[in-house]
C-alpha positions as CSV (number, residue, x, y, z in Angstrom):
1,X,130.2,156.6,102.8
2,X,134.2,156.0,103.3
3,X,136.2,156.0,100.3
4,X,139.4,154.3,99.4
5,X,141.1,157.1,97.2
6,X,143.2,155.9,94.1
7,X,146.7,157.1,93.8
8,X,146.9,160.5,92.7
9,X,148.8,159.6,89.6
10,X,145.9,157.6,88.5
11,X,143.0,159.6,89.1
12,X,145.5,162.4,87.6
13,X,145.9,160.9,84.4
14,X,142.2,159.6,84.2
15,X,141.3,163.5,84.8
16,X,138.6,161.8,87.3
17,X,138.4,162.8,90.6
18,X,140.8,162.7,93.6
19,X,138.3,160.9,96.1
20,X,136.6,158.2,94.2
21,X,138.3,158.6,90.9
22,X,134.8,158.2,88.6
23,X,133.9,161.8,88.8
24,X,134.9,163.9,86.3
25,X,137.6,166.8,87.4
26,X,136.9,169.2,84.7
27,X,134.5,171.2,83.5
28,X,136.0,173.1,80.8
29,X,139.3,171.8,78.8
30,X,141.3,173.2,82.2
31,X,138.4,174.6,84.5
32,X,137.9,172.9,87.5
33,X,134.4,171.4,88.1
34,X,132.9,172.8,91.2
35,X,132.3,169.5,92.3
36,X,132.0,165.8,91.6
37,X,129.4,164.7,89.5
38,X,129.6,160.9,91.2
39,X,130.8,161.8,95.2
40,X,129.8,164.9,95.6
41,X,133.5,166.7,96.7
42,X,133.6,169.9,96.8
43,X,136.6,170.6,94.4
44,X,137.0,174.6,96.3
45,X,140.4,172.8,97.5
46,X,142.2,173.0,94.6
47,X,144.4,175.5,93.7
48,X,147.2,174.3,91.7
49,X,148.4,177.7,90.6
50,X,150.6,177.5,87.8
51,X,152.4,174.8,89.4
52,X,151.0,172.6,85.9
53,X,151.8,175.1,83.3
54,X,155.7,175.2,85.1
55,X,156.0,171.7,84.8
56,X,154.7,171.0,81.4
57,X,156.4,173.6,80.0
58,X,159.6,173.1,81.1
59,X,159.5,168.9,80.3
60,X,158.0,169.4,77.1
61,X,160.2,172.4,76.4
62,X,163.2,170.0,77.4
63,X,162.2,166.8,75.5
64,X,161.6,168.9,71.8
65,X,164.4,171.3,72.5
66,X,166.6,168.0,73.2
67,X,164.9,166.3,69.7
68,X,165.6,169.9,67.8
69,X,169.4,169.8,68.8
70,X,170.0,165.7,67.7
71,X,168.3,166.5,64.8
72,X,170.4,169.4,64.0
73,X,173.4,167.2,64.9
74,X,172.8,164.8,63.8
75,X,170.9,165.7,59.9
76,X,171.9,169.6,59.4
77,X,168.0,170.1,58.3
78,X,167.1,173.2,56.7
79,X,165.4,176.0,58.9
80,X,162.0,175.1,57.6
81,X,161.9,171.5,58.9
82,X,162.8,172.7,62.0
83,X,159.5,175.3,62.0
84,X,157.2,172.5,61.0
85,X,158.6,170.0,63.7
86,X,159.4,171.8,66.7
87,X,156.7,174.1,67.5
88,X,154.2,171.7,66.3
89,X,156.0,169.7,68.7
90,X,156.1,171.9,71.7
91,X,152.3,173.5,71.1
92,X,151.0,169.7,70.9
93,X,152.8,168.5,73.7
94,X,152.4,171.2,75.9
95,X,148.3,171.1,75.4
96,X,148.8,167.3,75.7
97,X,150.0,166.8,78.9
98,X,148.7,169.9,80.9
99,X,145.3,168.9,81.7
100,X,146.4,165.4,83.1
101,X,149.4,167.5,85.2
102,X,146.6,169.8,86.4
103,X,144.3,166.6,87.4
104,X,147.7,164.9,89.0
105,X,148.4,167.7,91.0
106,X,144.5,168.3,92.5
107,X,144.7,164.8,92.9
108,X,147.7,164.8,95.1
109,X,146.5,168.2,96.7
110,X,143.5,166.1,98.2
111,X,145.7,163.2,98.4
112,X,148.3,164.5,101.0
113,X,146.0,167.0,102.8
114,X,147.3,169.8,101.9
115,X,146.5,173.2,103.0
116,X,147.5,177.1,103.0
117,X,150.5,177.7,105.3
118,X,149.6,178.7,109.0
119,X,152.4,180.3,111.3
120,X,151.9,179.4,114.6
121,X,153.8,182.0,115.8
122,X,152.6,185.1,114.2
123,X,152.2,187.9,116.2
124,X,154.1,186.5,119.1
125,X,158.0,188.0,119.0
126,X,160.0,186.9,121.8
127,X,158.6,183.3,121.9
128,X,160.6,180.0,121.3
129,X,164.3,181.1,122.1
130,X,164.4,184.4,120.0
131,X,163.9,187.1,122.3
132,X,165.9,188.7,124.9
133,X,165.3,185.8,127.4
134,X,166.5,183.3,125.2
135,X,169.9,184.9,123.6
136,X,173.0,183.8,125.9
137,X,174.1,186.6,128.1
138,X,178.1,187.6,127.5
């Protein structure tokens, strides 16, 4: 059965899967499902590393640090407002967004293909223009 994939931003921030974005993508709060409950796709393709955690963490980090240093500016607030605002503000923003970052990025894994690096030419010195042969001779 052919399917018409949504965009991987959409099935990202839906959390649903990459190939007929109904599925659910997770089976824990950020465990991968083995598979689609609705298609059937094997989800052993993704591997975002901590390619989310990176990203959240340094846009929330850069939104509430931004906030923090108006506020401080702007209001001089005592230490303890600060406490109650700003990691509140980073621990809820950072579990907010990092499942739908994970999903976004499995979703554009499957999306655009993509797959470990290969070297063609591994194992095979002196080919294409870097050996001996191919240096110009003085």
């Amino acid at each position: 059965m052919p399917h018409d994939p949504p965009l991987p931003i959409i099935s990202g921030l839906r959390c649903r899967c990459p190939r007929c974005g109904e599925g659910k993508l997770f089976a824990g709060f950020l465990t991968v499902a083995k598979s689609c409950d609705r298609c059937g796709l094997d989800y052993s393709f993704a591997d975002p590393a901590d390619g989310p955690a990176f990203f959240v963490m340094s846009g929330v980090g850069i939104i509430v640090i931004a906030l923090f240093t108006w506020a401080e500016v702007a209001w001089h607030p005592p230490l303890w407002v600060h406490l109650l605002t700003t990691f509140p503000g980073l621990i809820v923003g950072c579990l907010a967004s990092l499942r739908p970052v994970k999903a976004w990025l499995v979703a554009s894994q499957y999306f655009h293909k993509a797959e470990e690096a290969r070297f063609s030419s591994l194992g095979g010195h002196g080919e294409g223009g870097f050996g001996l042969r191919g240096r110009a001779r003085d």
